[in-house]
C-alpha positions in Angstrom: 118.9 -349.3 -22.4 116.6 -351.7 -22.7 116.9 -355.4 -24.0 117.0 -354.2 -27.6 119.8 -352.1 -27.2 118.1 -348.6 -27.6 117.9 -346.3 -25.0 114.7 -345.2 -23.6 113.5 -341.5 -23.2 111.5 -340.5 -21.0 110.0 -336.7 -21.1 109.0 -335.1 -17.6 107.5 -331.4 -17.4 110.1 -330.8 -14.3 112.9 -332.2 -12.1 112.9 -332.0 -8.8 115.5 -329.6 -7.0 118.4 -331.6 -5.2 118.4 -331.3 -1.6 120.7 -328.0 -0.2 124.0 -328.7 1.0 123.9 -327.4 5.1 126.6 -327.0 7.0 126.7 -328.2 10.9 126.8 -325.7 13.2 126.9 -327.5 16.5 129.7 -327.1 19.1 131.0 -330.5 18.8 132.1 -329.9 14.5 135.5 -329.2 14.1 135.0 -326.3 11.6 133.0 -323.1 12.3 131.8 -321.5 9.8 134.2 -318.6 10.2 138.0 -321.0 9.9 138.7 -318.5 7.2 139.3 -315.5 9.2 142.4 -316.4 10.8 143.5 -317.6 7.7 143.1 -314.3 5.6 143.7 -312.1 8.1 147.5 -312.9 8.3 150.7 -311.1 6.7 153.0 -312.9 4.7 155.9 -314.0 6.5 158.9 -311.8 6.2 161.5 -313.3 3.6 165.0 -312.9 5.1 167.7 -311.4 3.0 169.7 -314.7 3.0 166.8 -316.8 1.7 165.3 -317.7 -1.6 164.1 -315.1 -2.4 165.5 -312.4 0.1 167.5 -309.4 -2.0 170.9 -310.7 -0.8 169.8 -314.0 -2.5 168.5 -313.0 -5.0 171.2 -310.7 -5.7 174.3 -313.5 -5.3 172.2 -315.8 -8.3 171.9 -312.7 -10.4 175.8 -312.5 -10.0 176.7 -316.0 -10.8 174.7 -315.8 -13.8 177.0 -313.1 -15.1 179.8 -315.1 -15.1 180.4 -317.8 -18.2 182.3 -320.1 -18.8 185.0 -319.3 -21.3 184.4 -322.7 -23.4 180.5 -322.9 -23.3 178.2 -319.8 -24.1 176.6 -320.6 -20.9 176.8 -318.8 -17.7 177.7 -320.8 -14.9 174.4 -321.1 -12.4 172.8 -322.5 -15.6 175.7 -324.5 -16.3 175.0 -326.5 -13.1 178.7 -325.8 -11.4 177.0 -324.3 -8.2 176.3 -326.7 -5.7 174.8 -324.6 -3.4 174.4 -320.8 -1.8 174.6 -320.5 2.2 173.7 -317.2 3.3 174.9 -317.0 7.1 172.6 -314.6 9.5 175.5 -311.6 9.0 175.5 -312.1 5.6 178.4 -314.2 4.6 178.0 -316.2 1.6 179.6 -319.3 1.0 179.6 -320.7 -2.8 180.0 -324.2 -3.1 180.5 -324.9 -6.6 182.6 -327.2 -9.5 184.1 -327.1 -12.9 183.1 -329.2 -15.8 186.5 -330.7 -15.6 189.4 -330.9 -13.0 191.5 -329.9 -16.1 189.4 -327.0 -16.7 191.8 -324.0 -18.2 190.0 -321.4 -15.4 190.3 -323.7 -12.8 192.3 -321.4 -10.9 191.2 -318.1 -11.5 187.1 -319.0 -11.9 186.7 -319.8 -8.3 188.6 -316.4 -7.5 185.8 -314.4 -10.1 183.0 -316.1 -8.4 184.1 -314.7 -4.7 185.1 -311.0 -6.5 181.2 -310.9 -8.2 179.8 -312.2 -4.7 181.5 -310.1 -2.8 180.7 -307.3 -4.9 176.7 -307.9 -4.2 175.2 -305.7 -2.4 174.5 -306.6 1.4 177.1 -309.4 1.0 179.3 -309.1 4.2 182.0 -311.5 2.8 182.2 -314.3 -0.1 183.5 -317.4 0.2 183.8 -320.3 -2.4 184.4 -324.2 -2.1 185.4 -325.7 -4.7 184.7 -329.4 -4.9 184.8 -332.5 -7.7 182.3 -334.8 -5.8 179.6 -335.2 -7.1 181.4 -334.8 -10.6 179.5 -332.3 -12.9 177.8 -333.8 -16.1 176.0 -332.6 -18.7 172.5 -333.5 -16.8 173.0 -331.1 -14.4 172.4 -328.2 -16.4 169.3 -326.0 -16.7 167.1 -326.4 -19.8 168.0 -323.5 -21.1 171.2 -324.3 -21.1 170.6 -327.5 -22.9 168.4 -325.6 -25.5 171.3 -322.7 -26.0 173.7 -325.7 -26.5 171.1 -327.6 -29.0 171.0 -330.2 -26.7 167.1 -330.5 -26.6 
């Protein structure tokens, strides 16, 4: 701009080009021009059966989401009542998991359901499931999609 406030234009019949970009090839860079290779060259790693992600897994999550909560149209994964999946070398699964409430009506026989639908899972060797109250459950704990079947979003 200049001192009147309006801005200047100049026209020019050509620009010129901007300098290439070069890449040092010397022994003392870090980086060849080849890094990539290595890189692309590998496999993925191998997903164990017991891991996110590995059929056993995978398998266990789709069995916990079969099973709802009498009260709530939820299932329970969604719910946020399991805690946590361990999936030992040999396969045995350990559920560690909670009810809404301690005076939950299937606070006996819902922990039993969840080790019968584990156990049940292909690959699974045995099931086992803790049931604990700490941290209590609460409503934030739950999956959006739980919070949107229950209009709670």
């Amino acid at each position: 701009m200049n001192e009147t406030g309006k801005i200047e234009i100049e026209e020019v019949d050509a620009v010129p080009s901007p300098p290439k970009a070069r890449v040092d090839t010397t022994e003392e860079s870090a980086r060849k021009p080849d890094y990539l290779e290595g890189f692309l060259s590998q496999k993925p790693a191998e997903t164990g059966a017991g891991e996110p992600g590995g059929d056993v897994y995978e398998g266990v999550i789709a069995a916990l989401k079969e099973i709802y909560d009498p009260e709530i149209p939820v299932n329970i994964y969604e719910l946020g009542l399991i805690y946590g999946v361990d999936i030992t070398a040999d396969n045995h699964v350990v559920v560690t998991m909670t009810l809404t409430t301690p005076h939950c009506p299937v606070a006996e026989s819902m922990p039993g359901e969840v080790e019968l639908r584990v156990g049940a899972v292909p690959g699974v060797g045995s099931a086992e499931v803790n049931l604990v109250w700490d941290p209590p459950w609460d409503p934030q704990k739950m999956s959006d999609e739980a919070k949107l079947e229950l209009g709670m979003l």
